[in-house]
GUSE-312270 format. One record per atom (N, C-alpha, C, CB): residue in three letters; atom name; x, y, z negated. Coordinates in steps of 0.001 Angstrom, whole numbers, plus 524288, in hexadecimal, padded with zeros to 5 digits. Last residue first. Glycine has a CB too. Layout:
R;ALA;CA;X;Y;Z
...
//
This chain:
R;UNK;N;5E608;2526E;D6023
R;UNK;CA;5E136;25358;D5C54
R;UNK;C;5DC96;2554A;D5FC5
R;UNK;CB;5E28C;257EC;D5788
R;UNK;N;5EB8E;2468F;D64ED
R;UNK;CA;5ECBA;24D9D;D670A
R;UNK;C;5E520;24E7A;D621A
R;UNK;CB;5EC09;24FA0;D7310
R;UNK;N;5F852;2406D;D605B
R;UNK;CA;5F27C;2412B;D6077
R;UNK;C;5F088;24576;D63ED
R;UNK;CB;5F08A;24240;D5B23
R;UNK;N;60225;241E3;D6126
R;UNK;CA;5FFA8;23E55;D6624
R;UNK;C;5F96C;240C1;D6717
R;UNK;CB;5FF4E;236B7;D6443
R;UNK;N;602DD;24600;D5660
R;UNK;CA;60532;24869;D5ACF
R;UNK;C;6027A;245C7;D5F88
R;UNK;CB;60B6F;247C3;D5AD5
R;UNK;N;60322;23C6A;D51EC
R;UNK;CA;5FEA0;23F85;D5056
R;UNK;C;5FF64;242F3;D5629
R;UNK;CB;5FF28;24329;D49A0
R;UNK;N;60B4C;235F7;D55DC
R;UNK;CA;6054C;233BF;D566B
R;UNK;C;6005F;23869;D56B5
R;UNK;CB;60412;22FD0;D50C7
R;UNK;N;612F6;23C56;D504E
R;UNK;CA;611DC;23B24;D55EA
R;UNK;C;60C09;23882;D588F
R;UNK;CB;6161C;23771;D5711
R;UNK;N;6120B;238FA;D4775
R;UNK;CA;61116;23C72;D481B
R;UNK;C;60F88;23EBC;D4E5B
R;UNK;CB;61466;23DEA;D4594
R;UNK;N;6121E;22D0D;D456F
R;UNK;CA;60D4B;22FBC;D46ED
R;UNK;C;60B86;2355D;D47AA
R;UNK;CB;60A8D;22E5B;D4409
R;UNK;N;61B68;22D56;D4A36
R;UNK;CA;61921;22B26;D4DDB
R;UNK;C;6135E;22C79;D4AB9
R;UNK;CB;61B40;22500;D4F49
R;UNK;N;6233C;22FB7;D4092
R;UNK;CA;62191;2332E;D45D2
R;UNK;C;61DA5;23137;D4982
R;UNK;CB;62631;2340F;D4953
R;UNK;N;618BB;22E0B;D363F
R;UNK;CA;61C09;22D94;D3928
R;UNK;C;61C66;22FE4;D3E1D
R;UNK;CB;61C5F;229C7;D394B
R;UNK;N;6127D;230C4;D2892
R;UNK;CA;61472;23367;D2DA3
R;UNK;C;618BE;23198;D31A8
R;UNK;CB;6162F;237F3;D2C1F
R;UNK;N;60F9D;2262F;D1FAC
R;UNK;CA;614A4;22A0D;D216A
R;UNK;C;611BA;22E42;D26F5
R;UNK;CB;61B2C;2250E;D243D
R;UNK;N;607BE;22110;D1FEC
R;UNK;CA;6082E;223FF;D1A30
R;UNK;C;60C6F;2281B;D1D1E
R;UNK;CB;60AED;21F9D;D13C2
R;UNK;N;5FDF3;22049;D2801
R;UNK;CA;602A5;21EF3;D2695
R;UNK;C;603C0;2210E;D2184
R;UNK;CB;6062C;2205F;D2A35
R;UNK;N;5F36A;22384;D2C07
R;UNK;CA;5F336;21D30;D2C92
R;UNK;C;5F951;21BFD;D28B7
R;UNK;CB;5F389;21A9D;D34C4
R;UNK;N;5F89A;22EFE;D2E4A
R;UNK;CA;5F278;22BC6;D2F76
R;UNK;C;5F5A7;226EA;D30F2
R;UNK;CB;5ED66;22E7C;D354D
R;UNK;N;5FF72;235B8;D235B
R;UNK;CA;5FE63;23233;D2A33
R;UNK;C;5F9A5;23095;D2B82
R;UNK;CB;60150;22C71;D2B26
R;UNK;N;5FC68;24290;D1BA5
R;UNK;CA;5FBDD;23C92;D1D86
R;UNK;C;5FC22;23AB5;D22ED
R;UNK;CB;5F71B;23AB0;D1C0F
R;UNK;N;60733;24991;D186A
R;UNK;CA;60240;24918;D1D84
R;UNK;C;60043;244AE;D1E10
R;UNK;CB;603D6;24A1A;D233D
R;UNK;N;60F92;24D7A;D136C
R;UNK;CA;60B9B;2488C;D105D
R;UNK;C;60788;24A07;D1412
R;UNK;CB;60981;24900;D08C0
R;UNK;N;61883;251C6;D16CA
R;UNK;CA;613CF;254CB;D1499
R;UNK;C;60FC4;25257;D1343
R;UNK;CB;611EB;25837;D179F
R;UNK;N;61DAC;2496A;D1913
R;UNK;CA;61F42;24CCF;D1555
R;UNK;C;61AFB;250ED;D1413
R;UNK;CB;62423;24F32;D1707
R;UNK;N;618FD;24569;D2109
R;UNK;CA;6188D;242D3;D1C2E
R;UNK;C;61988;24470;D1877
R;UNK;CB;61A5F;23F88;D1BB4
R;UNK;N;61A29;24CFF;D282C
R;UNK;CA;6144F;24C9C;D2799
R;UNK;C;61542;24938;D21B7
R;UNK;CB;61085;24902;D2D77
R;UNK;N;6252C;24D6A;D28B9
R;UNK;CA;62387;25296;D2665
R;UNK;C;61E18;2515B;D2714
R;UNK;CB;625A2;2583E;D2932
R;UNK;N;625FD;2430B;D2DB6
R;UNK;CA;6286D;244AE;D2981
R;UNK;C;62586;24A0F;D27B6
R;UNK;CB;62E50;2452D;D2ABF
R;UNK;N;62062;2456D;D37DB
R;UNK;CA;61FC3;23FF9;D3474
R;UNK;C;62146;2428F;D2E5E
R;UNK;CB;624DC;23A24;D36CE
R;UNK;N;627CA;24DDB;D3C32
R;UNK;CA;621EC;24DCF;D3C92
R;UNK;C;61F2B;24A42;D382E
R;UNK;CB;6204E;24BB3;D4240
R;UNK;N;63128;247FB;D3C71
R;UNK;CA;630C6;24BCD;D3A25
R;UNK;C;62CAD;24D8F;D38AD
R;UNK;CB;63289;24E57;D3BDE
R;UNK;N;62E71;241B8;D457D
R;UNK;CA;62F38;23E1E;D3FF3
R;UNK;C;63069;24346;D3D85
R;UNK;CB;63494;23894;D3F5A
R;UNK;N;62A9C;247BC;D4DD9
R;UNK;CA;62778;244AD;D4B64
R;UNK;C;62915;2423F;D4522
R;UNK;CB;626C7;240BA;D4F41
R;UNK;N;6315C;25318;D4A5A
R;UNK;CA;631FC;24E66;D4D92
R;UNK;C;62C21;24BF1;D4BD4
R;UNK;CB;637E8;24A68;D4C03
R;UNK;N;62E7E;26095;D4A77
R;UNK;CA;62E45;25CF6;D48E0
R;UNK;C;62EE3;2576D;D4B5E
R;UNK;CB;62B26;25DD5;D4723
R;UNK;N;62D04;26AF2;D4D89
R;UNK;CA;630B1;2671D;D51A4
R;UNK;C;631AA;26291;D4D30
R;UNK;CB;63796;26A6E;D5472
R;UNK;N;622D7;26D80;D5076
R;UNK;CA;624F4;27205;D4DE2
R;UNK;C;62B77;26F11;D4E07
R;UNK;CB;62198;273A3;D4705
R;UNK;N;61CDF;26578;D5420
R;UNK;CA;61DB7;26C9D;D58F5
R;UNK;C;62277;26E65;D56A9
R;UNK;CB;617E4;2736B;D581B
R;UNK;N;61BCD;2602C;D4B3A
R;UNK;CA;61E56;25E6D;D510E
R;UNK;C;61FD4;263BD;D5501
R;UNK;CB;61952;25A5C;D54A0
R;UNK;N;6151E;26612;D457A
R;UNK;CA;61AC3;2663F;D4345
R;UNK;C;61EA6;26320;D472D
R;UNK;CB;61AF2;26376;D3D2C
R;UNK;N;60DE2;26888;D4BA7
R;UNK;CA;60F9F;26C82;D4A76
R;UNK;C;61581;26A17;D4869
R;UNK;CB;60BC8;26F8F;D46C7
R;UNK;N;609C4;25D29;D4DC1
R;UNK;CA;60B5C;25FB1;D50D7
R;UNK;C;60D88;264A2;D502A
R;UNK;CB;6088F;25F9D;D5350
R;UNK;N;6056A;25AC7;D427E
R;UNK;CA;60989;25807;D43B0
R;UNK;C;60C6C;25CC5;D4875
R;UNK;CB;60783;2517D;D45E3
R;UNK;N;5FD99;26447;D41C0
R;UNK;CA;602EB;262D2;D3DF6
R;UNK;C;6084F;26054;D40EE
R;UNK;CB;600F8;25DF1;D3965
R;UNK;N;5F5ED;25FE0;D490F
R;UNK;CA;5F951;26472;D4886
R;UNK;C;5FEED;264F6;D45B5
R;UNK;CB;5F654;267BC;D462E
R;UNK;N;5F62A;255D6;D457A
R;UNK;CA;5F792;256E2;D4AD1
R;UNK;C;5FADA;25CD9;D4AA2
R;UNK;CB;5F1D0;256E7;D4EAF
R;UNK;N;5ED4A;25238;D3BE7
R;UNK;CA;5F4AE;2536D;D3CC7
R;UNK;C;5F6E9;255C2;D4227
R;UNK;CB;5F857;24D38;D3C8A
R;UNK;N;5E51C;252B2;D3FE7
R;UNK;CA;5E4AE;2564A;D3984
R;UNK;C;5EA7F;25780;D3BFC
R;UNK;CB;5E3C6;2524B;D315B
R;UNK;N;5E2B4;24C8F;D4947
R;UNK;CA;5E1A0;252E3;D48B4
R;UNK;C;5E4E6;2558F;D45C9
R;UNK;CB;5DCB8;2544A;D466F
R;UNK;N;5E58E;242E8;D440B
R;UNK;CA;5E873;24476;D46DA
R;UNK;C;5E901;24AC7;D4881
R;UNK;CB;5E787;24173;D4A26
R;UNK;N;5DE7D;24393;D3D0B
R;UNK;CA;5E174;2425C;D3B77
R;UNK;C;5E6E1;24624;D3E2E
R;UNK;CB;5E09A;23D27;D3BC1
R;UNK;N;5D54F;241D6;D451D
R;UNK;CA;5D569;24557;D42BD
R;UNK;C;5DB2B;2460F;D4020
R;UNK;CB;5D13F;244F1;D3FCD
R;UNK;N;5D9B5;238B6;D48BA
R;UNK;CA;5DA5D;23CD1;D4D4B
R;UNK;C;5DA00;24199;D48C0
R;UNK;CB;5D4E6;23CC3;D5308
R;UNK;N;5D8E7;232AE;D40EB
R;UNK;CA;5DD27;232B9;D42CD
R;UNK;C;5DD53;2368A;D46D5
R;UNK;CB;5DE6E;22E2D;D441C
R;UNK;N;5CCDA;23180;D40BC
R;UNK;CA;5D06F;233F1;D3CD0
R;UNK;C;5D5C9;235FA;D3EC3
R;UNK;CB;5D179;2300F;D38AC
R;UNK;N;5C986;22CE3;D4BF0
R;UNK;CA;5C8E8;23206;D4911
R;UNK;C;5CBB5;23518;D4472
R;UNK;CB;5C4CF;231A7;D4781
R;UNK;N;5CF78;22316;D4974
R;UNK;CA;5D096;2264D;D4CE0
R;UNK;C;5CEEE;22BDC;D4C98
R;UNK;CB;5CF25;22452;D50B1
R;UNK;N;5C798;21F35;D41B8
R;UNK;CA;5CD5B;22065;D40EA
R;UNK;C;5CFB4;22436;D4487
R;UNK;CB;5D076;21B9E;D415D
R;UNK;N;5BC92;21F25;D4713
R;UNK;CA;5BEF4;22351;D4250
R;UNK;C;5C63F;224BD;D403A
R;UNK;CB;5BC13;22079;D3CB3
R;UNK;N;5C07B;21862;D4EF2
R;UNK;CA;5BEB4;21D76;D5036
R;UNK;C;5BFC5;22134;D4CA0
R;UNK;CB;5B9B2;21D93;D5110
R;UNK;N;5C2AD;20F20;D471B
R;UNK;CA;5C655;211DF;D49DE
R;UNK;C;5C51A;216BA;D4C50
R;UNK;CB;5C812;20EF7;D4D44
R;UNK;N;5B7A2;20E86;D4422
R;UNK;CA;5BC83;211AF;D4099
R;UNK;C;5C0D3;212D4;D4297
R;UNK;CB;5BE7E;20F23;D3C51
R;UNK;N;5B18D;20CBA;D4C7A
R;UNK;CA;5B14B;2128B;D4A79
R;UNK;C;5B58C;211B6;D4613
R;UNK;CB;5AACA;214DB;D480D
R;UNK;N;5B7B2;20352;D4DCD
R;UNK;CA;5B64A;205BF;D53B7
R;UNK;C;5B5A2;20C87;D4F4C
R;UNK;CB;5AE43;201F3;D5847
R;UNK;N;5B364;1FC0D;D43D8
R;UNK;CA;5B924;1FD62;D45CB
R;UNK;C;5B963;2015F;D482C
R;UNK;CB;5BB96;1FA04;D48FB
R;UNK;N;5A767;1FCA3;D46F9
R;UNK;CA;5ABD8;1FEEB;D41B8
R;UNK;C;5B125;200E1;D4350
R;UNK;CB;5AD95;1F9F3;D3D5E
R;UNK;N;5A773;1F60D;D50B2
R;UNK;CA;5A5AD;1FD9A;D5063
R;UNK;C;5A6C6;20058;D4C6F
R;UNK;CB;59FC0;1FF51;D5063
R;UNK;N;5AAD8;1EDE2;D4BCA
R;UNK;CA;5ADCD;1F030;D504C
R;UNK;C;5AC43;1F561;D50D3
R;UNK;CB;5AD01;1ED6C;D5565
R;UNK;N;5A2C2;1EBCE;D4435
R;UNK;CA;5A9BE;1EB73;D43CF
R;UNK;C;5AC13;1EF01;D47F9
R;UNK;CB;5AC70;1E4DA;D4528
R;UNK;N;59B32;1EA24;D4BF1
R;UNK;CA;59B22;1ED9A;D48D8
R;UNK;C;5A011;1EF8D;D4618
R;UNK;CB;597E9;1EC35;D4601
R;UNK;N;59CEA;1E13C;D513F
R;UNK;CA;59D9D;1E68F;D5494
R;UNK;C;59E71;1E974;D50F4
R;UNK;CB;5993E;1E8CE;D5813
R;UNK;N;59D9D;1DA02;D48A6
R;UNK;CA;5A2C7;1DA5C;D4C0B
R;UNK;C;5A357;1DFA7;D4D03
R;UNK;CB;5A2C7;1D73D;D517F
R;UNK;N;592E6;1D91E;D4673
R;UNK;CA;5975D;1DA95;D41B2
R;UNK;C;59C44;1DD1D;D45BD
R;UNK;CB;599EF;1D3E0;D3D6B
R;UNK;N;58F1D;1D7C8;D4FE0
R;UNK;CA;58E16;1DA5C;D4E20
R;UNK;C;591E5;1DD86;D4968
R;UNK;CB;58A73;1D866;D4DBC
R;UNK;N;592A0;1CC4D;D5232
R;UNK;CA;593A6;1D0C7;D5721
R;UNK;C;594AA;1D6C4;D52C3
R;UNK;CB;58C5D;1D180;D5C86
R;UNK;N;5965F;1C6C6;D4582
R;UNK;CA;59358;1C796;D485C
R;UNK;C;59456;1CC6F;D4E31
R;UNK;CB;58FBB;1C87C;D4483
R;UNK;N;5A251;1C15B;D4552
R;UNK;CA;59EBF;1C3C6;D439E
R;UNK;C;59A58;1C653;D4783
R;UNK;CB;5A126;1C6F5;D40C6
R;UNK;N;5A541;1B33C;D47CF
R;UNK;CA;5A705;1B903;D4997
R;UNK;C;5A2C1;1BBBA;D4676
R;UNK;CB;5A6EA;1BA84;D50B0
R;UNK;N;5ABA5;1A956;D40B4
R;UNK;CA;5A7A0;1AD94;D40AF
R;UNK;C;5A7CC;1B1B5;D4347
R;UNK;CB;5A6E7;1AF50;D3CAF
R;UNK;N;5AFD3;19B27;D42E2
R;UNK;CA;5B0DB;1A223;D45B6
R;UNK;C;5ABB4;1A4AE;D4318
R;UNK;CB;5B06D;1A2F4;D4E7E
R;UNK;N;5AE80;19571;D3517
R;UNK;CA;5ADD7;19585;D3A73
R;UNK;C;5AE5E;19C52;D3DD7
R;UNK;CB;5A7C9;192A5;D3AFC
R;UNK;N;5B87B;192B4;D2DB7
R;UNK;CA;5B425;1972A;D2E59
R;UNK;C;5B2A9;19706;D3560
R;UNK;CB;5B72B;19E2D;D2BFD
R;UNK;N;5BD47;189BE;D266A
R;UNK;CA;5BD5F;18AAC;D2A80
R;UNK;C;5B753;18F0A;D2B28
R;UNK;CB;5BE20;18524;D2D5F
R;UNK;N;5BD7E;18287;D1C9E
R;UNK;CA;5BF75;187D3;D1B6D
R;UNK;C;5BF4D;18A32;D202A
R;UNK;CB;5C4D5;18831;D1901
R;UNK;N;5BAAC;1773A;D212F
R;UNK;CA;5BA29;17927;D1DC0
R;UNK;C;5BEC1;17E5F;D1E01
R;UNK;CB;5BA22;17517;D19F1
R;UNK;N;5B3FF;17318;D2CCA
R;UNK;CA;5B909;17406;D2A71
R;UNK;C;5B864;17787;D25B6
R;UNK;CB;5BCD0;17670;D2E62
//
């Protein structure tokens, strides 16, 4: 048949190796994000003690230009997220 590619799997080898890539960057992601999680925790939790809501929490991190991890905004649910974390 013309324009037809017969199945190729890639070699065992190419495959595993893919897979032990992937396997340590999520390790590394996860490392960042805890660190991440370290840097803000305090913060976040001081201005939660201090009687901040979560969406109040959100707002006064964007207003002080704090970067999100992964977002451009601050929302309550990741402020709460961070809060979940324990450092």
């Amino acid at each position: 048949m013309t324009g037809s590619r017969p199945d190729h799997k890639p070699p065992a080898s190419t495959a595993s190796a893919r897979c032990h890539t992937a396997k340590r960057q999520t390790a590394e992601l996860a490392a960042l994000f805890q660190a991440y999680v370290e840097a803000l925790h305090p913060l976040v939790s001081d201005m939660v003690r201090a009687g901040l809501s979560p969406d109040e929490t959100a707002a006064a991190l964007n207003r002080r230009g704090i970067p999100c991890w992964g977002r451009d905004r601050w929302t309550p649910s990741l402020v709460r997220t961070v809060l979940r974390q324990r450092p």
